[in-house]
C-alpha positions in Angstrom: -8.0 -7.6 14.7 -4.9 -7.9 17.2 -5.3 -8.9 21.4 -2.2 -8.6 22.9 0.3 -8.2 25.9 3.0 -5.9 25.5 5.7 -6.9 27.7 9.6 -6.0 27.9 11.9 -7.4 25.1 13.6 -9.5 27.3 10.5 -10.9 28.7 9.3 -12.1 25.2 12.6 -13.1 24.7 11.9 -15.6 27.1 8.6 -16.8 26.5 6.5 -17.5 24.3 6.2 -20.3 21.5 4.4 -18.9 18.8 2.0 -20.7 16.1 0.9 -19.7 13.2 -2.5 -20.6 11.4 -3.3 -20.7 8.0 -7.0 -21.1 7.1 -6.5 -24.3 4.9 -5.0 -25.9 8.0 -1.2 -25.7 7.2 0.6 -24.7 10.3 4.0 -23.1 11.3 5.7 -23.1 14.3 8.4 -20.4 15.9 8.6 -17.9 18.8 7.0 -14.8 19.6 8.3 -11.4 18.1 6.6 -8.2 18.7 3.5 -8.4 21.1 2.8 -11.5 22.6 -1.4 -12.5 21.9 -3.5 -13.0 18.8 -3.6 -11.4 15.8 -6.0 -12.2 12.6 -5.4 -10.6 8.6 -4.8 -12.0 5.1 -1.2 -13.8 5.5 0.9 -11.8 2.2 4.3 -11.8 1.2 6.6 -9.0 0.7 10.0 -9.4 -1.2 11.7 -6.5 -0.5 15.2 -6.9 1.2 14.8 -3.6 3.0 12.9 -0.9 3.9 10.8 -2.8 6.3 10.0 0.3 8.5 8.1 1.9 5.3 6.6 -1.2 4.6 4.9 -1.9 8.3 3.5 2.0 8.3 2.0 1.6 5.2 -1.8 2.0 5.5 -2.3 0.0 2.3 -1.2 -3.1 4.6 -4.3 -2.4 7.0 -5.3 -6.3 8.3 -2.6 -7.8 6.1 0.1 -10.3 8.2 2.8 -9.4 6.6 5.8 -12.6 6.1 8.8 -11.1 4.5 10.9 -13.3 2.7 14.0 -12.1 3.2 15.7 -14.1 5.9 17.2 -11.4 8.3 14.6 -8.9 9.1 15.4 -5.9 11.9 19.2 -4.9 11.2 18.7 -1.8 10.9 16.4 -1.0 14.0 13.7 1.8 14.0 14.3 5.3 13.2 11.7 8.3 14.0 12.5 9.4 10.1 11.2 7.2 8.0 7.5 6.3 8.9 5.3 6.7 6.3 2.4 7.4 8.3 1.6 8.0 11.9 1.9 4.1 13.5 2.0 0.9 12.1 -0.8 -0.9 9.5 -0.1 -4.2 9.4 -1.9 -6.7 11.5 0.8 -9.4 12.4 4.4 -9.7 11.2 6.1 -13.3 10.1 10.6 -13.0 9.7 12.7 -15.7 9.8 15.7 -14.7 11.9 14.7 -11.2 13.7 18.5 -9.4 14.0 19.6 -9.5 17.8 21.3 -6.2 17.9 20.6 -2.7 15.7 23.5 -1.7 13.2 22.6 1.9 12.1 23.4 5.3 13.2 20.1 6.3 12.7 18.4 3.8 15.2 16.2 4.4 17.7 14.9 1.3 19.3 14.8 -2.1 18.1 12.0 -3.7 15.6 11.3 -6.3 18.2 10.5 -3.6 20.5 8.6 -1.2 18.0 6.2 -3.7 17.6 6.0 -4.8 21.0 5.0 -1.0 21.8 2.3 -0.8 19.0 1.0 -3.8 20.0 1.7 -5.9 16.8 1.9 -9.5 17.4 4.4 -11.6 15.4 6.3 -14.4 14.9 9.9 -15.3 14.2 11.7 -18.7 13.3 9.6 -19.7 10.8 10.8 -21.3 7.6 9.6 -18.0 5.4 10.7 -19.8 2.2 8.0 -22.9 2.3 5.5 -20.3 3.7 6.3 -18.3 1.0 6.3 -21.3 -1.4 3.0 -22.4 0.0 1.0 -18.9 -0.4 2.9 -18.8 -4.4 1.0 -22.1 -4.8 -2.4 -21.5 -2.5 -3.1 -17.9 -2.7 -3.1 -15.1 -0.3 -5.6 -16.2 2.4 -6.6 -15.6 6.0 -4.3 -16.5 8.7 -3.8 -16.4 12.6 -0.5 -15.7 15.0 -1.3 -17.1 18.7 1.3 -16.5 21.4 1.0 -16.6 25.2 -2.4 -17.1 26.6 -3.9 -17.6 23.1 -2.6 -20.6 22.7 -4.7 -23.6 22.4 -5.1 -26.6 20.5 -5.2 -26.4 16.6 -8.6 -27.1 15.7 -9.8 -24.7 18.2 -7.2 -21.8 16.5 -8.3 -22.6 12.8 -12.2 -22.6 13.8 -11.0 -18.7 14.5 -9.1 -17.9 11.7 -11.9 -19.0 9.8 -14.3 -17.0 11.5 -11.8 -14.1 10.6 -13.1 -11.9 7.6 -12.1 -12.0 4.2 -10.0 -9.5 2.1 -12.4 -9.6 -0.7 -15.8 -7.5 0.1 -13.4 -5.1 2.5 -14.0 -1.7 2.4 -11.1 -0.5 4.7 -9.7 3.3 3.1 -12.0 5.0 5.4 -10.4 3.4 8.5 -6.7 4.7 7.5 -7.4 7.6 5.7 -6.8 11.5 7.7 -10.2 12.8 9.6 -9.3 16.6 8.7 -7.3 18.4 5.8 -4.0 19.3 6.2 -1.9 20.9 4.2 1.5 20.0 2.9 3.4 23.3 1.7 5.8 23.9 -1.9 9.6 23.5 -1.2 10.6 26.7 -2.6 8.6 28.5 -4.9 4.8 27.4 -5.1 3.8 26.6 -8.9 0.5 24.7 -8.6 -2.0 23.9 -5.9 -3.1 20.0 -5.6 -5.8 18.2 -3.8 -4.9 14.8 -2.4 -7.7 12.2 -2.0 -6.3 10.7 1.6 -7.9 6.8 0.8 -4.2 5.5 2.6 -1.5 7.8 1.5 1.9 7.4 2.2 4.3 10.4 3.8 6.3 10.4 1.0 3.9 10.9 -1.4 2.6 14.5 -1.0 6.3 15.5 -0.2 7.8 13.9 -3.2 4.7 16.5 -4.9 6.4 19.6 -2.8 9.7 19.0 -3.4 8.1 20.2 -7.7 7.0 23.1 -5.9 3.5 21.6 -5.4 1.0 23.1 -2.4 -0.6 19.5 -1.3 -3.6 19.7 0.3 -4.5 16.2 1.7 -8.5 15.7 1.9 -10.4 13.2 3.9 -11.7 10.1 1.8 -15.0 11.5 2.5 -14.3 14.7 0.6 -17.0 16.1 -1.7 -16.3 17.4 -5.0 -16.9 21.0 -3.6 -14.7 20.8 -1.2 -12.0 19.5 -3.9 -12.3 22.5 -5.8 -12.9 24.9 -3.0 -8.8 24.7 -2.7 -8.6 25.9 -6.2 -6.6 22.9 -7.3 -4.4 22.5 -10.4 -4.6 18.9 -10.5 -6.4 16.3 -8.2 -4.3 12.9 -7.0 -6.2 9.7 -5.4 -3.5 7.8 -3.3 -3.0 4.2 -2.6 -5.1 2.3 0.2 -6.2 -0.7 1.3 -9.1 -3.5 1.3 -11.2 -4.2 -1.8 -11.5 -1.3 -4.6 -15.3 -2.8 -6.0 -16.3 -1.5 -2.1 -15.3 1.9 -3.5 -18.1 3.7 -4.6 -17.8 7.5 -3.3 -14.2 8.0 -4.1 -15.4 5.9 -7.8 -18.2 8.9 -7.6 -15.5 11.6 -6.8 -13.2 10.6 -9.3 -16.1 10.9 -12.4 -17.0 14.4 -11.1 -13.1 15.4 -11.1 -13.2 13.7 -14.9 -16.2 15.3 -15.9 -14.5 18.5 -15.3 -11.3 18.1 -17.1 -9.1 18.5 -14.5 -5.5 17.2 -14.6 -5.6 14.0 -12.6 -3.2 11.3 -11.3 -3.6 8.2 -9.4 -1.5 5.3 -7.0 -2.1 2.1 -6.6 -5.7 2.1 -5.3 -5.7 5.0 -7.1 -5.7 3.1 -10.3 -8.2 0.6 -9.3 -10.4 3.7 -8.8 -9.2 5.4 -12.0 -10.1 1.5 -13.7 -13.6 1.3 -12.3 -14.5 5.1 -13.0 -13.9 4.5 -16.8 -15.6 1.3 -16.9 -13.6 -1.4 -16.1 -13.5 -4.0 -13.7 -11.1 -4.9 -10.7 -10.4 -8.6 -9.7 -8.5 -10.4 -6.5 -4.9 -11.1 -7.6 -3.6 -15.0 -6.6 -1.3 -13.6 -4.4 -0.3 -10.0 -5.2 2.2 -8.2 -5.4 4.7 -6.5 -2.8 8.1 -5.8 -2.4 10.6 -3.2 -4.3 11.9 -5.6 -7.0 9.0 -6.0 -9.1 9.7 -5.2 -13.3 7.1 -3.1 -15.3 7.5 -1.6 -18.6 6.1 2.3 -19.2 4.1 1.2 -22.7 4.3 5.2 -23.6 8.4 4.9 -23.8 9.3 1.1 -23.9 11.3 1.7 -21.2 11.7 -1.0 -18.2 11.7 -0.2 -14.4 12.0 -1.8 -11.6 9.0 -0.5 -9.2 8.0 -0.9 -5.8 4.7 -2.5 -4.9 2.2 -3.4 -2.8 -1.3 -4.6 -4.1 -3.7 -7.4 -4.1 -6.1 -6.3 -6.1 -6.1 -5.1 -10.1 -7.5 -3.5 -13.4 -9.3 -5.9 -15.5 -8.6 -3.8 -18.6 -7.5 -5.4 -22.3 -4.2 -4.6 -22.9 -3.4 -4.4 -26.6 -6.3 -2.1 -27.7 -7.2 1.0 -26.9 -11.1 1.5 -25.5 -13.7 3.8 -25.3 -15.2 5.4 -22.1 -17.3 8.1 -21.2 -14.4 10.3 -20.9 -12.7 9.2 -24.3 -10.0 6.7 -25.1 -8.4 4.8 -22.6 -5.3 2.4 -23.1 -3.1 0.3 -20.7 0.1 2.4 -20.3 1.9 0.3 -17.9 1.9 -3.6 -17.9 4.0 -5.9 -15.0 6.7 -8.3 -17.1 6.1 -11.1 -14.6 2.4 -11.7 -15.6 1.2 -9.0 -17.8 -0.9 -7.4 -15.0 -2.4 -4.2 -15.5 0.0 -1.4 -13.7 -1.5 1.5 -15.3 -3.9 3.6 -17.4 -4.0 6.6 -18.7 -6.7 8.6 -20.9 -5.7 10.0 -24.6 -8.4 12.5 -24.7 -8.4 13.8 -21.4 -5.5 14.9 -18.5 -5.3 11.8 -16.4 -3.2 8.8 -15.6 -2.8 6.1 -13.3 -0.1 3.7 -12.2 -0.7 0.9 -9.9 2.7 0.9 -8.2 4.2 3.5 -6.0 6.3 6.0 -7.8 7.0 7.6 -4.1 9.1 4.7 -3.4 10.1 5.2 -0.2 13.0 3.1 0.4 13.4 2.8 -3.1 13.4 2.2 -6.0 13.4 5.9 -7.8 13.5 4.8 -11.5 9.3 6.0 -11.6 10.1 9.0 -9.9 9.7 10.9 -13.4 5.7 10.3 -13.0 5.5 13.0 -10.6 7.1 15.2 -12.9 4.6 13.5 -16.0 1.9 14.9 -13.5 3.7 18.5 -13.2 4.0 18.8 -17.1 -0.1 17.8 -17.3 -1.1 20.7 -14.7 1.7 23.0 -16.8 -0.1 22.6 -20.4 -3.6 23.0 -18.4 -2.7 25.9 -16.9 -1.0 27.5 -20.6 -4.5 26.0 -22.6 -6.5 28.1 -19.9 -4.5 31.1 -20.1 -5.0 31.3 -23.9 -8.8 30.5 -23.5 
């Protein structure tokens, strides 16, 4: 939900006082960044230190105004490398001090003027840490960034962040997700044959399959479980995506027919939620969420701690010290975040599938949950050996 007017760099440079609009009323002044006009989204906050280019081409951030918490945001321009998709997701951007000048080799164009060209209004100057402090304490909630003609006064700008919709009841994969299959082919020597469910998938995910010598075939979110299987898959993946996972109900429907037949089966992030509501379980609205690539979760099945890169607000209401029955067998919690004991994974006992609700991809990093993709490799490896024998 973004109106705006592009400009040149030096142009916004000039202008623009910025405000932005929170919908209990708290307001926070600074200077246009990006696009100059009016942008509306749930206001989130991400604490990575870097890697903001993955982070703003991230579909999973669809109508999310992203405030990032670390101070210096833009240092190291925009590259034509590292998008994660094909433009931009997020619906407004909040840093602190916006670098003046690109360091990197690898730079293209400034941040400033990235978003500018995608049209993505933001604002800079703003004390990150209270707003940061303040959505810790209040919740993730709707917001408003008005520059430039959309100023006005403040009672007028929260009556329209009000009227703004809510992340809760969203159903927003379809709107990211690809319109027609692609495919994504082996580095080296093909070994297995996946379908990818497309509900917001990131670049790096399908390759991160190929470079293990997986074919990924990348399906619209309004596949059909024929034309899953019409690609003769060894294994079937649901990606991450945004909005509210109870609005789910085909790729819910999708995922039970892919269960039903036994296939091996691994899930991200939304992926999870899918995987969580398929066996049973329930989903809930986290406080504030979780996003940024420092977050700490233990792998249950090894003891082992990692730190993990993140991005949802929404997760499995699952129990986690037990193990429960589903209509496809056993379930237990496999992965659990050490800052409050959310659920970041599932996997079944009795049948080949898993789920975490991070992203192993981890484009810009961290790597220490790469070994997941390889997890999934082994599961299509011991179908593939159990068929042959049959």
């Amino acid at each position: 939900m973004t109106t705006s007017d592009q400009g040149t760099a030096s142009q916004r440079q000039k202008a623009a006082p910025a405000v932005l609009v929170l919908e209990d009323g708290r307001t926070f002044r600074g200077r246009a960044y990006g696009a100059v006009g009016v942008t509306f989204g749930e206001a989130v906050f991400s604490t990575g230190m870097t890697g903001y280019q993955e982070t703003l081409t991230d579909p999973s951030y669809h109508r999310q105004v992203v405030v990032m918490t670390a101070p210096h945001v833009g240092n190291t321009g925009i590259n034509d490398e590292d998008m994660e998709s094909r433009k931009i997701w997020v619906s407004g951007y909040v840093v602190r001090d916006p670098a003046r000048v690109p360091s990197s080799w690898r730079s293209r164009r400034t941040l400033d003027d990235e978003l500018a060209a995608q049209g993505v209004v933001g604002i800079s100057g703003v004390d990150t840490r209270a707003l940061t402090r303040h959505l810790r304490e209040r919740g993730a909630m709707r917001v408003g960034i008005f520059s430039g003609d959309a100023l006005a006064d403040e009672a007028t700008l929260l009556d329209q962040v009000r009227e703004a919709p809510q992340m809760k009841g969203a159903s927003l994969y379809e709107e990211v997700a690809t319109e027609e299959t692609y495919v994504v082919p082996a580095v080296g020597e093909k070994k297995f044959t996946v379908a990818a469910v497309d509900l917001g998938i990131k670049g790096m995910t399908p390759h991160r399959m190929a470079e293990r010598g997986i074919e990924v075939h990348v399906l619209p979110a309004t596949a059909t479980v024929e034309e899953i299987y019409a690609v003769a898959p060894d294994g079937v993946f649901f990606s991450n995506g945004p909005g509210d996972p109870e609005q789910a109900d085909h790729p819910v429907a999708l995922m039970r027919a892919v269960l039903e037949r036994g296939t091996p089966l691994f899930g991200i992030c939304f992926g999870n939620q899918i995987l969580g509501r398929a066996l049973g379980f329930g989903t809930y609205k986290l406080k504030y969420g979780h996003r940024g690539i420092n977050q700490p979760v233990q792998d249950r099945t090894t003891g082992k701690v990692e730190v993990t890169a993140h991005n949802h607000g929404f997760a499995v209401d699952a129990p986690l010290d037990q193990v429960s029955e589903t209509p496809y067998g056993r379930a237990e919690v496999s992965h659990v975040c050490l800052n409050d004991q959310v659920v970041e994974g599932l996997q079944l006992l009795d049948r080949p599938a898993f789920s975490v609700q991070y992203h192993p991809e981890a484009a810009a990093g961290p790597h220490d949950a790469a070994y997941l993709f390889d997890r999934f490799t082994t599961m299509m490896n011991t179908a593939q050996r159990e068929g042959q024998r049959a």
